[in-house]
N, C-alpha and C positions, 0 to 999 in steps of 0.2 A: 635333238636333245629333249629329253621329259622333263617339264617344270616340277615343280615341289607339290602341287596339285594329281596332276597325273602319279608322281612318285606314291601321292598317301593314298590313291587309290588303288592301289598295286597293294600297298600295306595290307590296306582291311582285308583285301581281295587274299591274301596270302591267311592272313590270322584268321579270316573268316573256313578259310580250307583247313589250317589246323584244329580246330575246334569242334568242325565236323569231324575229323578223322577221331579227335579223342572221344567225341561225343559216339560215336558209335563203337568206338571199342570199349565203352565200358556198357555202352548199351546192349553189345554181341555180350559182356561179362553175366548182364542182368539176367541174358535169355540163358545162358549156360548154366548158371547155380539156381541152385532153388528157390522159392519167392516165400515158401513157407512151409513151418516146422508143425506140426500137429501130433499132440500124446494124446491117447485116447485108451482108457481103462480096460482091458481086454474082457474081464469078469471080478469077483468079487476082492479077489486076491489085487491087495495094492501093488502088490509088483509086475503083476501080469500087466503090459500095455501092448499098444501097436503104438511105432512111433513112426509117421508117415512124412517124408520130404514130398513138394508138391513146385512144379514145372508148369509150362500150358501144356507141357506134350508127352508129360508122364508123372509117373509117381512110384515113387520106392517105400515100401514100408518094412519097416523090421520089425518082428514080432516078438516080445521079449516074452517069456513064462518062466515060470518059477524051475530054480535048481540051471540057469541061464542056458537054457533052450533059445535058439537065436533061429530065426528063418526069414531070410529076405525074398521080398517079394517085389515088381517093377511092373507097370504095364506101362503100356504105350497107346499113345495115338487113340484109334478108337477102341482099344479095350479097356483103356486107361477113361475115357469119355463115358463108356457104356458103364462101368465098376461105376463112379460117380454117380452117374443116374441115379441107380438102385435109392442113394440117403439122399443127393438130395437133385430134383430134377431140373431146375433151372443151371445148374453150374458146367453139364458139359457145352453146352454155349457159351457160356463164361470163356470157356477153357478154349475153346476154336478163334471167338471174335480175339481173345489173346495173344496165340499164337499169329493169327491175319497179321493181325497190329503190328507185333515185334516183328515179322518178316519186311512188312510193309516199309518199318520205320527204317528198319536196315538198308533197303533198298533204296530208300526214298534220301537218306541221310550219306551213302554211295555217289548216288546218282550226282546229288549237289556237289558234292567235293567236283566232280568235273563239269558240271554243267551251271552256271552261275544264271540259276533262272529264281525267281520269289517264289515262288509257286513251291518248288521243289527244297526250298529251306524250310517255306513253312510249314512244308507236311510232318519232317518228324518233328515239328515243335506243340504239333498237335497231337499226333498218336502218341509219343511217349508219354503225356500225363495223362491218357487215355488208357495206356498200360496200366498203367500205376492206380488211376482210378482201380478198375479191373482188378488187379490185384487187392486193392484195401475190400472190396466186393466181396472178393472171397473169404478176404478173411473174417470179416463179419459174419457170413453165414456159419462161421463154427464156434459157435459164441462160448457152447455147453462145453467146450472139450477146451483144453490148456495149448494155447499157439503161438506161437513166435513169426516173425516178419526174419527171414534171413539175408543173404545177402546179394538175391536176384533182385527184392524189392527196393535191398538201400543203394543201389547201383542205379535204378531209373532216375535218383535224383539229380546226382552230379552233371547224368547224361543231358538230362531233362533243363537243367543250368546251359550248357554246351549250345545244345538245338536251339534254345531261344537268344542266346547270344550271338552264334550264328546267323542266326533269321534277320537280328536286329543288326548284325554289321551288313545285311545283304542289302537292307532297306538302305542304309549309310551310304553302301559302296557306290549304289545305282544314284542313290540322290547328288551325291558328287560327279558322276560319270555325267548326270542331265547337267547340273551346276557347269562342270567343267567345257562342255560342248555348247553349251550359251553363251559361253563369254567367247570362244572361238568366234564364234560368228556376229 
């Protein structure tokens, strides 16, 4: 028979696994949509712009001109890293330690839901506002040109909410499990 002790340990142990699992599904959300919107004046004509969605692992931009001429355009990976270069040089590292990050935090945030170690709660409690730093990074580097934060970026937060509650019910569950095996003995 499990006492009432043992039972709330089981509790957290469960809520702590739900939390990851949501926390990474809006955190798989953040890596999917864009982190940021960029309109950029193409030339003299106020209509003319590029308007660039931005990812860690690519970027789509549409090219508006005048009489609505539309051409889209996408790169990836390292052609999407290399394009960047050209304006501005610090950002395709931005863009890589990024992407590390949010694969890592995935992994890392996986890994916990079945392995009930601290270690492994605390990492994506760490990489995801490392994300999110990362991301506000970028968007300050384009100060000149008109930007929006979409909604890859407003996604790291809730996740980011998730992973440290998580972390902190791991701390809980274990401190109970030591509590609970002290008084056994």
């Amino acid at each position: 028979m499990v006492d009432s002790k043992g039972n709330s340990v089981r509790h957290l142990g469960i809520l702590r696994m739900v939390l990851l699992i949501f926390g990474c599904l809006l955190f798989l959300g953040s890596a999917i949509f864009p982190f940021l919107h960029e309109i950029r004046p193409a030339n003299i004509i106020p209509e003319d712009s590029d308007r660039t969605s931005y990812w860690s692992l690519k970027c789509s931009t549409q090219q508006v001109r005048s009489l609505f001429l539309y051409q889209t355009v996408e790169y990836w990976f390292y052609d999407y890293w290399v394009k960047e270069y050209a304006y501005r040089s610090e950002l395709p590292l931005v863009f890589v330690f990024m992407l590390v990050a949010q694969i890592l935090t995935l992994i890392t945030g996986v890994a916990s839901v079945f392995l009930n170690k601290r270690v492994l709660a605390l990492a994506p409690a760490i990489l995801c506002p490392m994300v999110t730093a990362l991301m506000v990074y970028v968007g300050t580097s384009f100060r000149s040109w008109e930007i929006s934060y979409q909604q890859g970026y407003w996604l790291t937060y809730p996740s980011m909410l998730l992973f440290i509650a998580a972390f902190t019910l791991s701390l809980l569950s274990n401190k109970k499990k030591t509590d609970l095996q002290a008084s056994k003995n």
